[in-house]
C-alpha positions, 0 to 999 in steps of 0.5 A: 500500500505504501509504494501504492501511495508514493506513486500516486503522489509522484503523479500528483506532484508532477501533474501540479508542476505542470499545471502551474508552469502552463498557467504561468506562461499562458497568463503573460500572454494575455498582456502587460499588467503595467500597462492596464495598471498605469495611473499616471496623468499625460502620456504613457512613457516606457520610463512609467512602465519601468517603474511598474514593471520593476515594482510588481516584479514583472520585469524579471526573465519568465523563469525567475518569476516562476522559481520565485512562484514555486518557492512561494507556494512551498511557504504558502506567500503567493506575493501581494495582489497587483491591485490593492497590494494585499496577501493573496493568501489572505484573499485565497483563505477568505474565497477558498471556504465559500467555494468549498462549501457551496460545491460540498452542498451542491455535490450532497444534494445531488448524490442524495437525489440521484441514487434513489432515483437511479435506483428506481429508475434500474428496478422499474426498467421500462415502466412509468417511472422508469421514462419519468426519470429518464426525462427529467435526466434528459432536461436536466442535461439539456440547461446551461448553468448561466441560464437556470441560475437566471432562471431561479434568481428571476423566479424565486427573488425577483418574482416570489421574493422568498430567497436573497438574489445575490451574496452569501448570508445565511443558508437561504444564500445557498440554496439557489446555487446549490440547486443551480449545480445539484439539478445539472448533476443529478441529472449526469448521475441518475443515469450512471447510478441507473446504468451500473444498478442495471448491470448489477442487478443481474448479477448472480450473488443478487439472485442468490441474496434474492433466494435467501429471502432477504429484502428489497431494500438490503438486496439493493443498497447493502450488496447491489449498490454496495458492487456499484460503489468503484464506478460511482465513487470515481465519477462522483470523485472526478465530477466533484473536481470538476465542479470545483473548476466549473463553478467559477459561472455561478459564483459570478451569477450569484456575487458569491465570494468563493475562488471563482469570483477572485479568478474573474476578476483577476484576469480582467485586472491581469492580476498575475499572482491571484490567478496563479494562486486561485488556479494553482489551489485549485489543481491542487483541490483536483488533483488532491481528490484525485488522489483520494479516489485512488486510494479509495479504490486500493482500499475498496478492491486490493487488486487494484491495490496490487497492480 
C-alpha cells in the first residue's frame, strides 16, 4: 500500500508542476499588467512602465518569476495582489471556504437525489417511472448553468421574493446555487447510478441474496449498490473536481465570494499572482481528490491495490 501511495503522489506532484508552469506562461500572454495598471496623468512613457514593471516584479526573465512562484507556494506567500497590494493568501483563505462549501452542498444534494432515483429508475426498467426519470435526466442535461441560475434568481427573488438574489448570508444564500449545480448533476448521475444498478442487478450473488429471502431494500443498497460503489465513487470523485473548476459561472451569477469570483476578476485586472494562486489551489483541490479516489479504490478492491 505504501509504494501504492508514493506513486500516486509522484503523479500528483508532477501533474501540479505542470499545471502551474502552463498557467504561468499562458497568463503573460494575455498582456502587460503595467500597462492596464498605469495611473499616471499625460502620456504613457516606457520610463512609467519601468517603474511598474520593476515594482510588481514583472520585469524579471519568465523563469525567475516562476522559481520565485514555486518557492512561494512551498511557504504558502503567493506575493501581494497587483491591485490593492494585499496577501493573496489572505484573499485565497477568505474565497477558498465559500467555494468549498457551496460545491460540498451542491455535490450532497445531488448524490442524495440521484441514487434513489437511479435506483428506481434500474428496478422499474421500462415502466412509468422508469421514462419519468429518464426525462427529467434528459432536461436536466439539456440547461446551461448561466441560464437556470437566471432562471431561479428571476423566479424565486425577483418574482416570489422568498430567497436573497445575490451574496452569501445565511443558508437561504445557498440554496439557489446549490440547486443551480445539484439539478445539472443529478441529472449526469441518475443515469450512471441507473446504468451500473442495471448491470448489477443481474448479477448472480443478487439472485442468490434474492433466494435467501432477504429484502428489497438490503438486496439493493447493502450488496447491489454496495458492487456499484468503484464506478460511482470515481465519477462522483472526478465530477466533484470538476465542479470545483466549473463553478467559477455561478459564483459570478450569484456575487458569491468563493475562488471563482477572485479568478474573474483577476484576469480582467491581469492580476498575475491571484490567478496563479486561485488556479494553482485549485489543481491542487483536483488533483488532491484525485488522489483520494485512488486510494479509495486500493482500499475498496486490493487488486487494484496490487497492480
Amino acid at each position: 500500500m505504501a509504494g501504492f501511495l508514493v506513486k500516486r503522489l509522484l503523479q500528483a506532484i508532477f501533474v501540479v508542476i505542470a499545471i502551474t508552469l502552463l498557467v504561468s506562461f499562458a497568463i503573460r500572454l494575455t498582456g502587460d499588467p503595467a500597462v492596464t495598471m498605469f495611473q499616471g496623468g499625460g502620456s504613457m512613457t516606457e520610463d512609467d512602465l519601468a517603474r511598474i514593471r520593476a515594482a510588481l516584479g514583472t520585469d524579471k526573465p519568465f523563469f525567475v518569476q516562476y522559481f520565485d512562484f514555486l518557492k512561494g507556494i512551498l511557504t504558502l506567500d503567493f506575493g501581494r495582489s497587483f491591485v490593492g497590494g494585499t496577501q493573496v493568501s489572505t484573499l485565497i483563505g477568505n474565497a477558498i471556504p465559500a467555494t468549498l462549501m457551496l460545491a460540498f452542498v451542491s455535490m450532497a444534494i445531488s448524490i442524495v437525489l440521484s441514487i434513489p432515483l437511479g435506483i428506481m429508475a434500474a428496478t422499474s426498467r421500462g415502466k412509468g417511472l422508469d421514462q419519468a426519470i429518464r426525462i427529467f435526466s434528459l432536461i436536466g442535461l439539456s440547461f446551461p448553468n448561466f441560464w437556470l441560475a437566471t432562471m431561479l434568481v428571476l423566479l424565486f427573488s425577483i418574482t416570489l421574493g422568498l430567497l436573497p438574489p445575490s451574496g452569501m448570508g445565511g443558508i437561504e444564500s445557498y440554496i439557489m446555487p446549490g440547486a443551480t449545480m445539484a439539478i445539472i448533476l443529478t441529472a449526469t448521475n441518475v443515469r450512471l447510478v441507473r446504468t451500473t444498478m442495471l448491470d448489477t442487478l443481474q448479477s448472480q450473488y443478487v439472485m442468490v441474496a434474492r433466494a435467501k429471502g432477504l429484502s428489497e431494500t438490503k438486496v439493493l443498497y447493502k450488496h447491489a449498490l454496495r458492487n456499484c460503489a468503484i464506478p460511482l465513487i470515481t465519477y462522483f470523485g472526478l465530477q466533484f473536481g470538476g465542479l470545483l473548476g466549473g463553478i467559477v459561472v455561478i459564483e459570478r451569477v450569484f456575487n458569491w465570494p468563493g475562488l471563482g469570483t477572485l479568478a474573474f476578476d483577476a484576469v480582467g485586472a491581469r492580476d498575475y499572482p491571484v490567478l496563479q494562486a486561485v488556479i494553482t489551489v485549485l489543481s491542487l483541490l483536483i488533483v488532491g481528490i484525485n488522489l483520494l479516489v485512488d486510494i479509495a479504490y486500493g482500499l475498496i478492491d486490493p487488486r487494484i491495490r496490487t497492480e
